[in-house]
KEKE-3310 file (N, C-alpha, C; in steps of 0.2 Angstrom, whole numbers, plus 5000, padded with zeros to 4 digits):
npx = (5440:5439:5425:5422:5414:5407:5410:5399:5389:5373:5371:5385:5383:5372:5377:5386:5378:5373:5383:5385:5374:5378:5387:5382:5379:5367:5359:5368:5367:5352:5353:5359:5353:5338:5343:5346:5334:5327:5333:5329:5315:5314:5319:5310:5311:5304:5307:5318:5315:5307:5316:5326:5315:5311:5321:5326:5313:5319:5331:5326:5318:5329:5336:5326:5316:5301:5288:5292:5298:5283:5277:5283:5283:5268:5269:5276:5265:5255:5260:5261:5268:5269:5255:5253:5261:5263:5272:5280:5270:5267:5282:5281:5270:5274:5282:5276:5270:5277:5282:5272:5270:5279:5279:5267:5256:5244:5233:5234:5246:5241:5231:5239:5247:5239:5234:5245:5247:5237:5240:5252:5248:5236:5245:5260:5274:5291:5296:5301:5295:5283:5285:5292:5278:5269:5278:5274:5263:5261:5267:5261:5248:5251:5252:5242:5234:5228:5229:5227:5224:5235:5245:5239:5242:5256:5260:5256:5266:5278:5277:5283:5296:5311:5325:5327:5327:5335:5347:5344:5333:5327:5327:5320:5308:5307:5308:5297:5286:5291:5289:5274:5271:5277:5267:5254:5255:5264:5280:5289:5288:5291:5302:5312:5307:5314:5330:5329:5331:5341:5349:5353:5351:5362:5376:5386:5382:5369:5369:5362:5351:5353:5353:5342:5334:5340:5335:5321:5321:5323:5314:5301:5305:5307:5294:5287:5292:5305:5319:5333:5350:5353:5342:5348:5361:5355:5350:5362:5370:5360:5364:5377:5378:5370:5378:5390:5384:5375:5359:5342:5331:5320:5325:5334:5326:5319:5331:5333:5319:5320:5330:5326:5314:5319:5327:5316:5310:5317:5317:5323:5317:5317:5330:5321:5311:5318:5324:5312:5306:5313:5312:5297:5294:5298:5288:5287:5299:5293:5284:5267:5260:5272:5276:5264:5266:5277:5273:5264:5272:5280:5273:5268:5280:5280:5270:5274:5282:5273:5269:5255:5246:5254:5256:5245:5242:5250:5247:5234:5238:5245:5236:5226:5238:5241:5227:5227:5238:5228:5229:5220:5215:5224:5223:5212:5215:5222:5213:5207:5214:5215:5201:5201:5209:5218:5216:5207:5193)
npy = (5145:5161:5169:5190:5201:5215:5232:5242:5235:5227:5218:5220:5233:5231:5222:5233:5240:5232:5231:5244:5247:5236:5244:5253:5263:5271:5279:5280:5267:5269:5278:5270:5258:5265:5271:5257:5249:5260:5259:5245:5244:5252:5242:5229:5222:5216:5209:5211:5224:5224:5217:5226:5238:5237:5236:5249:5253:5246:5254:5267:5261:5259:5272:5280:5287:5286:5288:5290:5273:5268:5273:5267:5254:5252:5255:5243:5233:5234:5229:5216:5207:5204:5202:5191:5182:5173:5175:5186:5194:5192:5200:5213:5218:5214:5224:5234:5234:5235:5248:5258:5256:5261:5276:5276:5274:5263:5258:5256:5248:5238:5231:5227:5216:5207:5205:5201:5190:5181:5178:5172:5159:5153:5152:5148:5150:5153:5146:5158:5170:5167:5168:5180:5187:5187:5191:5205:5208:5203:5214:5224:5223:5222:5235:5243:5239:5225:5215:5203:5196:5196:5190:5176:5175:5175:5165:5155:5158:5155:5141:5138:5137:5131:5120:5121:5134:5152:5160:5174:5173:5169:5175:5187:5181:5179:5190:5198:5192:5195:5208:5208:5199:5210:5220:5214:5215:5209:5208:5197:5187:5194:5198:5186:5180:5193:5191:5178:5181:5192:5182:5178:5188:5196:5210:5207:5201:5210:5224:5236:5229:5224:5234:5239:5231:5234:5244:5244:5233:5239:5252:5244:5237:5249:5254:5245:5251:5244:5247:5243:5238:5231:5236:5249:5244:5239:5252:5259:5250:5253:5264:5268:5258:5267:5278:5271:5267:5278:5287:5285:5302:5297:5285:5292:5299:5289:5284:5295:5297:5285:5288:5299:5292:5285:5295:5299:5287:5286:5298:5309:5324:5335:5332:5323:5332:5340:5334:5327:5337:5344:5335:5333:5344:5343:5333:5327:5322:5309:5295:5293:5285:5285:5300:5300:5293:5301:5315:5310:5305:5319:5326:5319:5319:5334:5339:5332:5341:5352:5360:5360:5369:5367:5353:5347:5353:5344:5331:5332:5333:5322:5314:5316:5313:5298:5294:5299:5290:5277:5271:5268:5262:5266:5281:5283:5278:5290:5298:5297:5299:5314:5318:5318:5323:5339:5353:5352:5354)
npz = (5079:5087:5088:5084:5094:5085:5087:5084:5089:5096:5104:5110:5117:5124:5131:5138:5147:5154:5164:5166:5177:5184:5189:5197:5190:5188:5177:5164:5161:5157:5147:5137:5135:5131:5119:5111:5113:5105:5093:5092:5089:5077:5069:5070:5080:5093:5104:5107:5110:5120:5132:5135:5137:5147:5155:5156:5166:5176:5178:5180:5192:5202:5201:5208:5200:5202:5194:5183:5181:5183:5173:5162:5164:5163:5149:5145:5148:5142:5131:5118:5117:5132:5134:5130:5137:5153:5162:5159:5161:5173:5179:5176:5183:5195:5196:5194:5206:5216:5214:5214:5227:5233:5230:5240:5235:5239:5236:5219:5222:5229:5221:5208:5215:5217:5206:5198:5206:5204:5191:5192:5197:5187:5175:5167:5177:5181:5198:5207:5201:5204:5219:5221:5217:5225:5237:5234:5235:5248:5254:5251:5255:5270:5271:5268:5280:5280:5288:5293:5282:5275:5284:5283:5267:5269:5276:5268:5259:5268:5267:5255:5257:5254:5252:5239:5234:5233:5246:5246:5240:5250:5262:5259:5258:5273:5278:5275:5280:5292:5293:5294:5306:5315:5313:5318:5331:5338:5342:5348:5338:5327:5326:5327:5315:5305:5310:5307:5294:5292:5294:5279:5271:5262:5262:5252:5241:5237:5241:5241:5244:5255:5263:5261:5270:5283:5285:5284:5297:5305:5308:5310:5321:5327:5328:5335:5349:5353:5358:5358:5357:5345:5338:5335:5328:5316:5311:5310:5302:5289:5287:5286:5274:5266:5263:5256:5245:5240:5242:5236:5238:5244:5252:5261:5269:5276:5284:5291:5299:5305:5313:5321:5327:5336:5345:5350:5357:5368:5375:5370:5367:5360:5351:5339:5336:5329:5319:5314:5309:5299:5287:5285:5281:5268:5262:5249:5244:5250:5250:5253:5264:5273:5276:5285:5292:5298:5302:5311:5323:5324:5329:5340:5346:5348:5355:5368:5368:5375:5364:5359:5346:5337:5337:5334:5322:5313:5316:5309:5298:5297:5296:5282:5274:5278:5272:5257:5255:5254:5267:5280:5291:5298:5296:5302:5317:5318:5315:5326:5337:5334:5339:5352:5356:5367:5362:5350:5340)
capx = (5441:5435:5423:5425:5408:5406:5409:5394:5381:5369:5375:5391:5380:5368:5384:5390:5374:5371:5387:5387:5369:5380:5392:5378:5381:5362:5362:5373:5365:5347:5352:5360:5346:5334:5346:5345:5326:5324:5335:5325:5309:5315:5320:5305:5314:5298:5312:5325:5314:5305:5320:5328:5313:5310:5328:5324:5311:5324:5335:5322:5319:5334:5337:5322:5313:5297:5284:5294:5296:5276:5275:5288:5278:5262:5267:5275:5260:5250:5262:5259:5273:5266:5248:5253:5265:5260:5280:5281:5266:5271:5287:5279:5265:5276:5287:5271:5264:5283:5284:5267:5270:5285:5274:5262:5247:5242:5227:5237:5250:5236:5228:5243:5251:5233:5235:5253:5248:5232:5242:5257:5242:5235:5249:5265:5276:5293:5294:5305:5293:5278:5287:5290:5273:5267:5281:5274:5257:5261:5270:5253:5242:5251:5254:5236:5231:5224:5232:5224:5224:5243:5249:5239:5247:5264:5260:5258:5272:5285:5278:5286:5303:5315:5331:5329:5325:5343:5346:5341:5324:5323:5328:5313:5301:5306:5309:5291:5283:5293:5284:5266:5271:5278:5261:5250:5258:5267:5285:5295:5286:5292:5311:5311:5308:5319:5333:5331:5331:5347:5356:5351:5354:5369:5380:5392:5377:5366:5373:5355:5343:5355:5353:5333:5330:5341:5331:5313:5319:5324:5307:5296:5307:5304:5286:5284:5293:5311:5323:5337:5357:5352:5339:5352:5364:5351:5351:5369:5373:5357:5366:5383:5376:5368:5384:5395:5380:5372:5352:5338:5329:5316:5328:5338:5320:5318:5334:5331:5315:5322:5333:5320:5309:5325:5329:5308:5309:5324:5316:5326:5311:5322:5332:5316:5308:5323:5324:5305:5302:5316:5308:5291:5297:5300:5284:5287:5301:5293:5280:5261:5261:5278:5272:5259:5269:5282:5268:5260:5277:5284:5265:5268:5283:5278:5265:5277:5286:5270:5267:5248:5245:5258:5254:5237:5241:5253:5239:5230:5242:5248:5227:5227:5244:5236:5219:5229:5238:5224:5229:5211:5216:5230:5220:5207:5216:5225:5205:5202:5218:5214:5195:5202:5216:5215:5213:5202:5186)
capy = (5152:5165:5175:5195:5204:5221:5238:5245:5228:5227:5213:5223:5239:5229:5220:5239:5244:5230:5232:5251:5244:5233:5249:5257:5271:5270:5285:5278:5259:5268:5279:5263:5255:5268:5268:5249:5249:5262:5255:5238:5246:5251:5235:5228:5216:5215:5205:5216:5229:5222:5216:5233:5244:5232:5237:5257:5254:5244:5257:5272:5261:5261:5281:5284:5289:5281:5289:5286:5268:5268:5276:5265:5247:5254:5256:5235:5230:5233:5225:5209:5200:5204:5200:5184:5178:5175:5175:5195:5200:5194:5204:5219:5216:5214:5229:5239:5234:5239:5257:5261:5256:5266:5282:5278:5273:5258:5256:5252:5241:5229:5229:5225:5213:5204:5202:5196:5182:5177:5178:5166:5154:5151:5152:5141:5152:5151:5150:5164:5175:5167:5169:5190:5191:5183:5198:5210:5206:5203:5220:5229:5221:5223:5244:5243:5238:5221:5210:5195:5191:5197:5184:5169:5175:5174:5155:5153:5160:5149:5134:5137:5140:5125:5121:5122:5143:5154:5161:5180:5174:5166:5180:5191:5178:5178:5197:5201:5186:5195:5214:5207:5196:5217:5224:5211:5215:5199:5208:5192:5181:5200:5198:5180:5180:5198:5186:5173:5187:5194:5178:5174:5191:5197:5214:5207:5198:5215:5229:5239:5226:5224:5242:5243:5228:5235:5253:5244:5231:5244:5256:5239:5238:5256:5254:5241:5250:5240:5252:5241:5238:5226:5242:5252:5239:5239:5260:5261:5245:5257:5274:5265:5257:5273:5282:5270:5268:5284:5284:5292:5308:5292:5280:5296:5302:5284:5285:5301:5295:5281:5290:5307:5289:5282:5300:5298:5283:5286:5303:5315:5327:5340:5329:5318:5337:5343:5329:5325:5344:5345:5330:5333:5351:5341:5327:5326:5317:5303:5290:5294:5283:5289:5305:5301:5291:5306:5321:5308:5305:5325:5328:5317:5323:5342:5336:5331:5347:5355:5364:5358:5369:5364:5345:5347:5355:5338:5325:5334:5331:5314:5309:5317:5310:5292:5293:5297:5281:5270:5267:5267:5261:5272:5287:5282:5281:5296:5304:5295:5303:5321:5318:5317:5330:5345:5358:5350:5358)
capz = (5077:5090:5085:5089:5092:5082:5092:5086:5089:5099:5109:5114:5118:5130:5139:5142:5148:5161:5165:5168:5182:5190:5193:5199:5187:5182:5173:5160:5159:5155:5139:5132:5135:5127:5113:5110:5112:5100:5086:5091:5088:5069:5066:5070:5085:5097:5111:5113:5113:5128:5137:5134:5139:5154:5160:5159:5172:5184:5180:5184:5201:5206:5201:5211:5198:5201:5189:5175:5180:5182:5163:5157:5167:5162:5140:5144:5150:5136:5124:5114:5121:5139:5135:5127:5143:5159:5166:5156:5163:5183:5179:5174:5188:5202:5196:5196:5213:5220:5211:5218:5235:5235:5229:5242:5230:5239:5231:5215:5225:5230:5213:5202:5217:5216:5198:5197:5210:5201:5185:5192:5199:5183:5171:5169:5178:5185:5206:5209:5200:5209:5225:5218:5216:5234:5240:5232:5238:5255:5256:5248:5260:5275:5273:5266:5283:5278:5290:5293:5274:5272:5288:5278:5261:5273:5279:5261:5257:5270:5265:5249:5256:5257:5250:5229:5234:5233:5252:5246:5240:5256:5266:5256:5263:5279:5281:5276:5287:5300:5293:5294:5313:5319:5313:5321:5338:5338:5340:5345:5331:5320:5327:5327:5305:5306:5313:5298:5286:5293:5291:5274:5267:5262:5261:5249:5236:5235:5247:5243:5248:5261:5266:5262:5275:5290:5286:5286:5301:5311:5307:5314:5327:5333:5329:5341:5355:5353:5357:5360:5353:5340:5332:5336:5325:5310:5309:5308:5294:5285:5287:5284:5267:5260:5262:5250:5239:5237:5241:5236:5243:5249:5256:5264:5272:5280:5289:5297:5303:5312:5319:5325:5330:5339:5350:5353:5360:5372:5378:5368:5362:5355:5345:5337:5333:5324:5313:5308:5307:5291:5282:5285:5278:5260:5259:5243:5244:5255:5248:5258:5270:5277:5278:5288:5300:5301:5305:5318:5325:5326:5333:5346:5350:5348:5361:5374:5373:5377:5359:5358:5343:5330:5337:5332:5315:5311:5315:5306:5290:5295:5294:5276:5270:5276:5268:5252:5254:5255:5275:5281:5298:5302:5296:5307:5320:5320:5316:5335:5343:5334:5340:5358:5357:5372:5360:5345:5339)
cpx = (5437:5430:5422:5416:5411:5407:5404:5388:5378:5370:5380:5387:5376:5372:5384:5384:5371:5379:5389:5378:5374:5386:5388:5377:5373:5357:5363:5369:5355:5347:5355:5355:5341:5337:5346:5338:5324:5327:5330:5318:5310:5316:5316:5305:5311:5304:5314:5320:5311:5309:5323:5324:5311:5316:5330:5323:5312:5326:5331:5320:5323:5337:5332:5316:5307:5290:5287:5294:5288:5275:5278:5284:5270:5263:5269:5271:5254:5253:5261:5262:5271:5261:5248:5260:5265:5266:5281:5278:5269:5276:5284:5274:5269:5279:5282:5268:5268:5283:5278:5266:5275:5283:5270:5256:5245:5236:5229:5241:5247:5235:5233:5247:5245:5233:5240:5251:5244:5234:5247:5254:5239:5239:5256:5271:5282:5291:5298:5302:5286:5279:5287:5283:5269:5272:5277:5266:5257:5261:5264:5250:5243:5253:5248:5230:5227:5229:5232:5224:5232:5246:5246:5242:5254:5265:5261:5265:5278:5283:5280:5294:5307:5323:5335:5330:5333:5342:5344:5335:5322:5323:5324:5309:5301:5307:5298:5284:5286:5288:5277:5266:5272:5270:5256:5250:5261:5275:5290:5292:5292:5301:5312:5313:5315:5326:5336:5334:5339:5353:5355:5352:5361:5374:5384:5386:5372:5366:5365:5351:5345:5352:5346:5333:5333:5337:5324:5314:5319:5316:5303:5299:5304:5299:5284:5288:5300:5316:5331:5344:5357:5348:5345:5359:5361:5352:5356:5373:5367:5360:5373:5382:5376:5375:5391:5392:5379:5364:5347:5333:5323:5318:5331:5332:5320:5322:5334:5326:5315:5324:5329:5318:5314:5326:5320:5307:5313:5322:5318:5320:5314:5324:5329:5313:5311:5323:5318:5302:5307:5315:5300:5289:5294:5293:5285:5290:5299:5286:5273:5261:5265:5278:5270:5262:5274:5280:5266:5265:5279:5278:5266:5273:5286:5271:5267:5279:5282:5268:5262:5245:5249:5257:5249:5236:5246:5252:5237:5233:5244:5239:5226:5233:5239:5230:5224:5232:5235:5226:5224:5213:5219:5227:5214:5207:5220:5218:5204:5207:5216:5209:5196:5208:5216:5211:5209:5195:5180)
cpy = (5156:5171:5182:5199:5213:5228:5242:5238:5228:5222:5217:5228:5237:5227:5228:5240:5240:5231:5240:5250:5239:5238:5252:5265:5270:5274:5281:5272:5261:5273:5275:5259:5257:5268:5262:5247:5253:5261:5248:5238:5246:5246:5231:5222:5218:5214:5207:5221:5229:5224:5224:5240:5240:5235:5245:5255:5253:5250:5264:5269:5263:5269:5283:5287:5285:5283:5289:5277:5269:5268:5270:5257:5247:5252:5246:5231:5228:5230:5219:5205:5199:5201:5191:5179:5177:5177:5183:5197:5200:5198:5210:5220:5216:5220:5234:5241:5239:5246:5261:5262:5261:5274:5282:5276:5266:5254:5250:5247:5235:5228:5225:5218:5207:5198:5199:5189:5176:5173:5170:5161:5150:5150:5148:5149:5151:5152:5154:5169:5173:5169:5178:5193:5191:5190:5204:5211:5207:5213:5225:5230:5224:5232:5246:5242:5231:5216:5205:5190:5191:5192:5178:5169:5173:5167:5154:5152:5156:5144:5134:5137:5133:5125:5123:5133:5146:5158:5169:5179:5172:5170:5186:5187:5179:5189:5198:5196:5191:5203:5210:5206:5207:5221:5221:5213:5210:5201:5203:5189:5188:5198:5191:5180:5183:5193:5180:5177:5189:5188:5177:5181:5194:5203:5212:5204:5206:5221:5234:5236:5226:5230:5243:5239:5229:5240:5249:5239:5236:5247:5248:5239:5243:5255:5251:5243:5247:5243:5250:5241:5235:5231:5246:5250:5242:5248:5260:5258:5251:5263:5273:5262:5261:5278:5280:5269:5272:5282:5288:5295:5302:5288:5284:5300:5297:5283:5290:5299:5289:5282:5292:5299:5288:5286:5299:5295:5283:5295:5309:5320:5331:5338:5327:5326:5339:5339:5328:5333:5345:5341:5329:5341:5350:5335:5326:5321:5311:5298:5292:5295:5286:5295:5306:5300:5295:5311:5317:5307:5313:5327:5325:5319:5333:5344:5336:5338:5354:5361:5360:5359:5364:5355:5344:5348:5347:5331:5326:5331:5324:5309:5310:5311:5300:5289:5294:5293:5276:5268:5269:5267:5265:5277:5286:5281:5286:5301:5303:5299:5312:5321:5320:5321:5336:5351:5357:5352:5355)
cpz = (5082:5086:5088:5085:5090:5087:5090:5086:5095:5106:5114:5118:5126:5136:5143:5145:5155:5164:5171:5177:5188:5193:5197:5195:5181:5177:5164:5157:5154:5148:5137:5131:5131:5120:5109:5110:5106:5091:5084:5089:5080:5068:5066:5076:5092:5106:5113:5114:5119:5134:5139:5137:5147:5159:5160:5166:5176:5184:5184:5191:5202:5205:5205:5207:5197:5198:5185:5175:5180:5175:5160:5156:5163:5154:5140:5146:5146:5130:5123:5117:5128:5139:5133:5132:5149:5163:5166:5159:5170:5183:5179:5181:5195:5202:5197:5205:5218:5218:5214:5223:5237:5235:5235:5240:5235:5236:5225:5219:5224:5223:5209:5208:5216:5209:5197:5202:5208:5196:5185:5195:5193:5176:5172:5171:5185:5196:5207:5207:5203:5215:5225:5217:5223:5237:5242:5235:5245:5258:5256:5253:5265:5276:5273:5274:5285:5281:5290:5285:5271:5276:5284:5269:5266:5276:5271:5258:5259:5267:5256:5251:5259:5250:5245:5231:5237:5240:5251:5243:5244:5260:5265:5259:5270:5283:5280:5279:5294:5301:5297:5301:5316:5318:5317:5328:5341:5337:5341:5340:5326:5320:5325:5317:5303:5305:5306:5294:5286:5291:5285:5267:5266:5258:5254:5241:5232:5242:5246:5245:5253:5267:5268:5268:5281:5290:5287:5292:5306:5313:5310:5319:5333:5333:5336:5346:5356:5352:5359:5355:5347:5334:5330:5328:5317:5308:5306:5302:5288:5281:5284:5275:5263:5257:5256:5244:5236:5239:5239:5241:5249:5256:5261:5271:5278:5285:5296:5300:5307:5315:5324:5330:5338:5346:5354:5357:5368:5375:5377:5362:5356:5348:5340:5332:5326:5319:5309:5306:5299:5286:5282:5282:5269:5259:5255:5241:5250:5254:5256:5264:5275:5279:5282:5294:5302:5304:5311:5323:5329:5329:5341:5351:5352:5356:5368:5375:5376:5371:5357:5349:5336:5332:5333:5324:5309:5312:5309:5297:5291:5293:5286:5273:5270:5274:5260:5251:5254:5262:5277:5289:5301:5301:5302:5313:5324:5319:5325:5339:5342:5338:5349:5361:5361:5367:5352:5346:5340)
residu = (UNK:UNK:UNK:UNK:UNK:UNK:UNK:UNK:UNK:UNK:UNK:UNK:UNK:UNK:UNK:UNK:UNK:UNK:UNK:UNK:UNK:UNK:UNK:UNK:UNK:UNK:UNK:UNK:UNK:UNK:UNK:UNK:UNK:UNK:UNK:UNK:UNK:UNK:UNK:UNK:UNK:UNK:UNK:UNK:UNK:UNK:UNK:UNK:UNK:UNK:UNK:UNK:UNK:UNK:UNK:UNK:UNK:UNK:UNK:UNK:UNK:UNK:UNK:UNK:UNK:UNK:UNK:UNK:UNK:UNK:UNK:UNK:UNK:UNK:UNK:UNK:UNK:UNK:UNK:UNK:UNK:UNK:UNK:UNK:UNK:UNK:UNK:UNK:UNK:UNK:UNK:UNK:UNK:UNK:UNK:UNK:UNK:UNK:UNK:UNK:UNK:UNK:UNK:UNK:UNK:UNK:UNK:UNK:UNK:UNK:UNK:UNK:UNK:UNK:UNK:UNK:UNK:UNK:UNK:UNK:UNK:UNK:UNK:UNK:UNK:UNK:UNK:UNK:UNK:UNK:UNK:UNK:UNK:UNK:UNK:UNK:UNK:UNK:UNK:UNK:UNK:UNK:UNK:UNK:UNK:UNK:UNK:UNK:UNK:UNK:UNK:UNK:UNK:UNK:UNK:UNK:UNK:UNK:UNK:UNK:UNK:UNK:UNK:UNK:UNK:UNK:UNK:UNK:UNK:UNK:UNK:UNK:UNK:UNK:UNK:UNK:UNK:UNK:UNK:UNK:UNK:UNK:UNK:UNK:UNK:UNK:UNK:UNK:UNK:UNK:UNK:UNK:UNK:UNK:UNK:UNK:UNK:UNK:UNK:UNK:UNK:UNK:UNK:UNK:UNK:UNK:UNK:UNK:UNK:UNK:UNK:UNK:UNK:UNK:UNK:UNK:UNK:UNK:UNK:UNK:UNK:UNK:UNK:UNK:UNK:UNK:UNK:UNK:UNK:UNK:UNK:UNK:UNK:UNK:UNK:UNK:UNK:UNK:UNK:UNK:UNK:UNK:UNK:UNK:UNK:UNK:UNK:UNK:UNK:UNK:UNK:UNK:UNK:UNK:UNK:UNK:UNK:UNK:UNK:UNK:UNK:UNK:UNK:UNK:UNK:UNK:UNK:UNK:UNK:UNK:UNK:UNK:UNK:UNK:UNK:UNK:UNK:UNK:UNK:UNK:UNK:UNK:UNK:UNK:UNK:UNK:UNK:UNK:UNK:UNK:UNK:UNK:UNK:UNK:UNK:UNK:UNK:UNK:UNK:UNK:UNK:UNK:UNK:UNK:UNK:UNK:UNK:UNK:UNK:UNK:UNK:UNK:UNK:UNK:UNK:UNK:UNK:UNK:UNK:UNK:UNK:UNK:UNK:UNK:UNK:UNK:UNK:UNK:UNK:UNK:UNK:UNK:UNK:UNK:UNK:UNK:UNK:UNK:UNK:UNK:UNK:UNK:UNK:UNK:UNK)
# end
């Protein structure tokens, strides 16, 4: 005898709601959600109400809304079933270190990425969320500045990666082993990882991670000076992505600034201005760091075109925006390029 679930049960309610997540219609998936948590609360159903308020905070990542994830990771962290899990808390913990980073806080990032790693260390916890906490870690460290401890987290890290690991976990390992090798100044070891990462992830499995890591390889690329077909490639799968997706005001800023970087590098000053002057217009939408590195960017190219003042007044923000991040180093050295600037005091 088949049995037929109830049209209003809980069960059915949650199908439609992950369902309406894998439409991307995440809108939709997180008042079901809230719905189903807050019936689960009156009931006194501790589990669903976890999983259910767990599945807000994906869904406010992926809307972008990344202070309400924060608020949302922040009330899971102190519940029972978290405190009493090691597996719930690395969840909770690596989601926190990602929503922080994406705001910019560095600080926080490392902290909760810290924690999640120590937590999956001492605790009986899957490897796919050890390996998400080690990510998440990595990721921290190396925006944080804190290289040399972020590339032996990333030795750590491959010698986890063999053939039981699915090829998009492996392609997260090898993407940001290839981040840390681009910040070292080690851009073939950076291309090189990049390269793995690209075969391994996959447009048709997750068409947004897909997207974030052509937009962050391309931006290491530029950094290091690599202004070839293959960057070129990475932008346009990026720009091509958001357009069937949809992205937000953050992911739409990233683009623009690899381009503006793209015209920068390739001696188009004009171009690169007009670009980073209408997103360094909005910081608001762009997580600290990014910020910093767009005002030192348009500075630089405001420089070329021989406007000294308005260069000098977008140092001057991009050293603020990365002291607000926690970038330590990049603020300091954007204090040594103001220090040394024609018309500085």
């Amino acid at each position: 005898m088949v049995s037929v679930v109830p049209e209003g049960s809980g069960v059915l309610a949650e199908l439609r709601a992950r369902e309406a997540f894998r439409r991307r219609e995440y809108a939709q998936a997180l008042k079901i959600a809230k719905e189903i948590s807050a019936k689960a609360s009156t009931l006194g159903d501790d589990s669903t109400w976890w999983q259910m308020t767990m599945f807000q905070a994906e869904c406010q990542r992926e809307m972008g809304h990344n202070r309400s994830c924060f608020e949302t990771a922040e009330l899971l962290l102190k519940h029972s079933l978290t405190v009493g899990s090691s597996e719930l808390q690395c969840r909770v913990l690596n989601l926190l270190s990602d929503v922080s980073q994406a705001v910019g806080e560095l600080d926080h990032a490392l902290a909760y990425g810290a924690r999640a790693v120590e937590t999956a260390r001492d605790g009986e916890v899957a490897q796919d969320l050890r390996i998400g906490s080690m990510l998440a870690l990595i990721a921290a460290l190396a925006e944080s500045d804190q290289l040399d401890r972020a590339w032996q987290e990333s030795e750590k890290l491959l010698q986890l990666v063999d053939s039981n690991i699915d090829t998009q976990t492996t392609g997260k390992c090898y993407w940001v082993a290839g981040n840390v090798a681009f910040l070292q100044q080690q851009p073939n070891l950076g291309v090189r990882y990049h390269q793995l990462a690209a075969e391994r992830l996959s447009p048709s499995n997750d068409l947004a991670l897909w997207a974030w890591f052509n937009r962050a390889s391309a931006a290491m690329r530029l950094t290091a000076g690599i202004a070839d077909t293959e960057t070129v490639d990475c932008m346009e799968r990026a720009e091509l992505a958001s357009t069937i997706i949809g992205t937000d005001d953050g992911d739409s800023s990233m683009n623009v600034l690899n381009r503006a970087h793209w015209y920068y590098l390739n001696g188009d000053m004009g171009g690169a201005v007009e670009l980073l002057t209408s997103i360094c217009a909005e910081p608001v939408k762009m997580a600290h760091h990014s910020a910093g590195e767009a005002n030192m960017l348009l500075a630089r190219a405001l420089r070329e075109q021989g406007d000294c003042e308005a260069a000098l007044r977008h140092l001057k923000d991009s050293q603020a925006y990365f002291s607000q991040a926690g970038a330590k180093d990049r603020a300091a050295q954007v204090s040594a390029e103001i220090a040394g600037f024609p018309q500085a005091s």
